[in-house]
Phi, psi and omega in degrees: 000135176238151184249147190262143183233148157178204174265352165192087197303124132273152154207138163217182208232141188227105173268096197285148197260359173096233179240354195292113197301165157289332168317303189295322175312299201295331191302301189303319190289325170314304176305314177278353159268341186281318144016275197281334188106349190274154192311119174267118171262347189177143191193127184227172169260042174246328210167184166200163159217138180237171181227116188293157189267149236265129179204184175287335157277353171204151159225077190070146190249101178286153194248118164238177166205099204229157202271156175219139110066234186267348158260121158279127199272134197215093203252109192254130166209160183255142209271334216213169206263136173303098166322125167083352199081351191248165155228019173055022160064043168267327181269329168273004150289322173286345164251012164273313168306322193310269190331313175311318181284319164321296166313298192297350201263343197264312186313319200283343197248023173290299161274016194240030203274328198274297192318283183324321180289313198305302165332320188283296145337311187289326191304314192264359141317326177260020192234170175254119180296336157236075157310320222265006147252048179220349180302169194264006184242012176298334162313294192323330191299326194269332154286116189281328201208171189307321178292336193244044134303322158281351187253123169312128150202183198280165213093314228222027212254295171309309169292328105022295179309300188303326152323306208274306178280354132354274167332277172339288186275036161275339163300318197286323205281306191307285200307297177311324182263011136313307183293306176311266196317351174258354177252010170233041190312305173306327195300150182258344181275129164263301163326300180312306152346284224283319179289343195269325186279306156325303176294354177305301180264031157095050147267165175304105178231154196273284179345294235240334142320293197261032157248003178135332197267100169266341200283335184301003192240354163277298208312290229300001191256358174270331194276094181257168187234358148206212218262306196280340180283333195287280204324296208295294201312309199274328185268006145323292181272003193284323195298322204290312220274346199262353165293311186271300214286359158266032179239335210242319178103135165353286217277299179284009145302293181317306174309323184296318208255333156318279195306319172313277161012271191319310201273333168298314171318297198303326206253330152325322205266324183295321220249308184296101153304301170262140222072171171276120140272181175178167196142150170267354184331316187268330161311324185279308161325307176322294199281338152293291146358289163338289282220291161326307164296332150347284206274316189296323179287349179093027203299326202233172191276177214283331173276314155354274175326268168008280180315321198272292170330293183280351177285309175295324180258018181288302189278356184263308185308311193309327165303299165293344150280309172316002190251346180302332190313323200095310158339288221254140181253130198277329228269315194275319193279331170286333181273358162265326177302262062097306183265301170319340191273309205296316197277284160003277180305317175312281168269050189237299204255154189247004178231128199234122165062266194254336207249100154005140163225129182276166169311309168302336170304279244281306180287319170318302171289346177278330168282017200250295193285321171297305191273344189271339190276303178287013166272325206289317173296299203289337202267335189249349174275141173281138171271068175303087169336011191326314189298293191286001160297298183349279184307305177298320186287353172279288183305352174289315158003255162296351171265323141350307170274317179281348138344306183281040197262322175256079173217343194204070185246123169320118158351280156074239180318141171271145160357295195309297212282317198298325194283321171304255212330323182276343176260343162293284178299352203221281170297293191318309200301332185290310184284349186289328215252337172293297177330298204280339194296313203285335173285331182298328183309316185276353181271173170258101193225135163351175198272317196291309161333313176306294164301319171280348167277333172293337169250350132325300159342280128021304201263311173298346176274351194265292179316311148329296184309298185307298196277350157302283158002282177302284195331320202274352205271306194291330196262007160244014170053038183233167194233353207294334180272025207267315201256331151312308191276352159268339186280311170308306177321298186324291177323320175305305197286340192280323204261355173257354119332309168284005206204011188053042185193070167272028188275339144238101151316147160242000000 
């Protein structure tokens, strides 16, 4: 048995017929697929196609047989995306069965030939000879080699692009977070480095989303975050886009896979508070959805439909279960799926439920429904401010710490320089922290987040009082505020206990 490895493993056979006619070939050939049980989709005098049956080991295969000249092509190739690259040796098990049967099928239909042809003849006066360009794998047909994944051509023209640009600014993404890490070499936060330089170059974030940067739910469908996340992502989509976009067409390819994007981002925004997302996943879901909506309108024919349809949600479940890891946003992919079938079903079909719809109907209601969905989210999601309570709770921090600097002012020192140092370190450093408390005071933040700015509050009105103090102890050369001033301190440290940050104590 042998195995075909590729992004969409086949094997085929090119049988030269001779003196042998081609009618008499597909007749035979015909006869040994219904034979075997597989699905008949089409059958001209150019060819025929079937769809092998939905099973554990497979879930389904087109079976083709097309007339060259003088040959017959005789092609087993697989409908759904592969696991692994392979095909577990389903397409040289279906044409080894296929020959076989093709013998026992030519002895028996041996004295029957006149009967068969006419009959054969009348059939293929009424079917359309260019089906095989309307099939659902004739894009595929048209990639010879790797290289030409990249290359536009028609049918096959937006996704190619969508490729190309991926990649790139995935070059662009390494070469920036390179740069970022060397120059922040020295940082000890790193992680934090790495998130700033991803929102830099456009992922997806909710804070920062439902303040106005809305351009972030196209960029994040451009933004991977490694070598494999790219791979698994492009090679999705070379399968998804060379299924759908000559059936759906260029432009309202594009629109499916844009807007699906968008919508997977919005639903991405509900369930994450926090943090970046990025990725094209959701967008490439969209385009699944798509597919799906394809075949529920009956885009392809009825065994066709059949075949696709249980291969696609085959291959679609496996995908949202892999997203259960926690790993992966599940959150985008359902939510790309789910706007894609919808944005799909819209401009797809010219008559929806009773009412005719023209093309111009058709793009219009599909923006309609897209914005009316991104108002109810950006409008309806709450906007915690977490990064920036964060960022401000880092500078309270440090003045926080550096505060204990008049805890340990050299003996020394003269009146003057000691009363500076209290006033550098103490009062001045308070009011700076008094300012950020009043900016935190302007966010919006979670319940956990809330409580700790009510103690910041607290701990600077405490601190103030404490660097009066200290101030008024030097510049009268007394000790008398010594027992206030520790009894405050205490209050401070007690309350920055309670608040989980005891890490500079006073």
């Amino acid at each position: 048995m042998s195995i075909s490895w590729g992004y969409s493993p086949k094997i085929e056979k090119y049988i030269p017929l001779a003196d042998f006619p081609a009618d008499k070939y597909l007749i035979i050939a015909r006869q040994a697929i219904e034979n075997l049980g597989w699905s008949l989709s089409h059958v001209s005098e150019s060819g025929l196609i079937a769809y092998t049956p939905i099973s554990f080991q497979s879930y389904s295969e087109e079976v083709s047989v097309r007339i060259h000249g003088n040959f017959a092509v005789v092609k087993s190739e697989c409908v759904g995306i592969q696991m692994w690259f392979n095909d577990y040796g389903k397409n040289d098990l279906n044409l080894e069965k296929f020959f076989h049967e093709f013998e026992y099928v030519q002895y028996h239909l041996q004295n029957i030939w006149d009967e068969s042809l006419a009959t054969f003849h009348a059939l293929i006066a009424t079917q359309d000879d260019t089906y095989f360009e309307k099939a659902p794998l004739t894009a595929k047909n048209k990639i010879k080699n790797i290289l030409y994944l990249f290359f536009p051509q028609e049918g096959y023209l937006v996704t190619p692009i969508l490729i190309i640009l991926n990649v790139l600014y995935f070059g662009f993404t390494l070469l920036f977070i390179s740069v970022v890490l060397k120059l922040r070499a020295e940082d000890s936060l790193i992680p934090e480095v790495i998130t700033n330089a991803y929102l830099n170059i456009g992922a997806n974030n909710r804070e920062l989303v439902l303040e106005g940067q809305y351009w972030r739910l196209i960029t994040h469908q451009f933004v991977h975050l490694g070598l494999s996340h790219l791979f698994f992502n492009m090679y999705a989509l070379v399968y998804i886009g060379l299924m759908v976009e000559h059936k759906l067409g260029s432009l309202k390819f594009l629109i499916t896979y844009l807007l699906s994007g968008i919508c997977g981002g919005l639903v991405s925004l509900i369930f994450h508070k926090y943090g970046f997302m990025a990725g094209a996943s959701g967008a490439i879901m969209g385009v699944f959805g798509a597919f799906m909506a394809l075949i529920l309108s009956k885009a392809f024919e009825k065994n066709a439909n059949k075949s696709l349809l249980i291969s696609t949600i085959l291959v679609t479940a496996i995908m949202l279960l892999n997203g259960i890891n926690g790993k992966v946003d599940n959150s985008a992919h359902i939510g790309g799926l789910i706007s894609g079938f919808v944005i799909c079903y819209v401009i797809f079909n010219e008559k929806l439920w009773r009412w005719k719809i023209t093309t111009n109907w058709q793009y219009g209601l599909t923006g309609i429904i897209v914005l009316i969905f991104s108002a109810i989210v950006l409008i309806f999601t709450p906007n915690y401010q977490n990064r920036k309570f964060y960022k401000l709770q880092f500078q309270f921090e440090q003045n926080s710490f550096d505060f204990n600097k008049v805890y340990s002012i050299p003996y020394d020192l003269s009146k003057a320089e000691k009363v500076k140092t209290i006033e550098q370190y103490g009062i001045r450093l308070w009011q700076k922290n008094k300012q950020i408390v009043a900016e935190m005071n302007k966010l919006k933040l979670e319940e956990k987040e809330s409580y700790r700015r009510g103690f910041d509050g607290k701990i600077t009105n405490l601190a103030i009082k404490i660097s009066s103090l200290l101030r008024k102890e030097y510049l009268e050369e007394s000790s008398k505020y010594r027992y206030e001033i520790e009894q405050l301190t205490n209050e401070v440290n007690i309350i920055r206990g309670e608040a989980g940050s005891s890490e500079y104590k006073w």
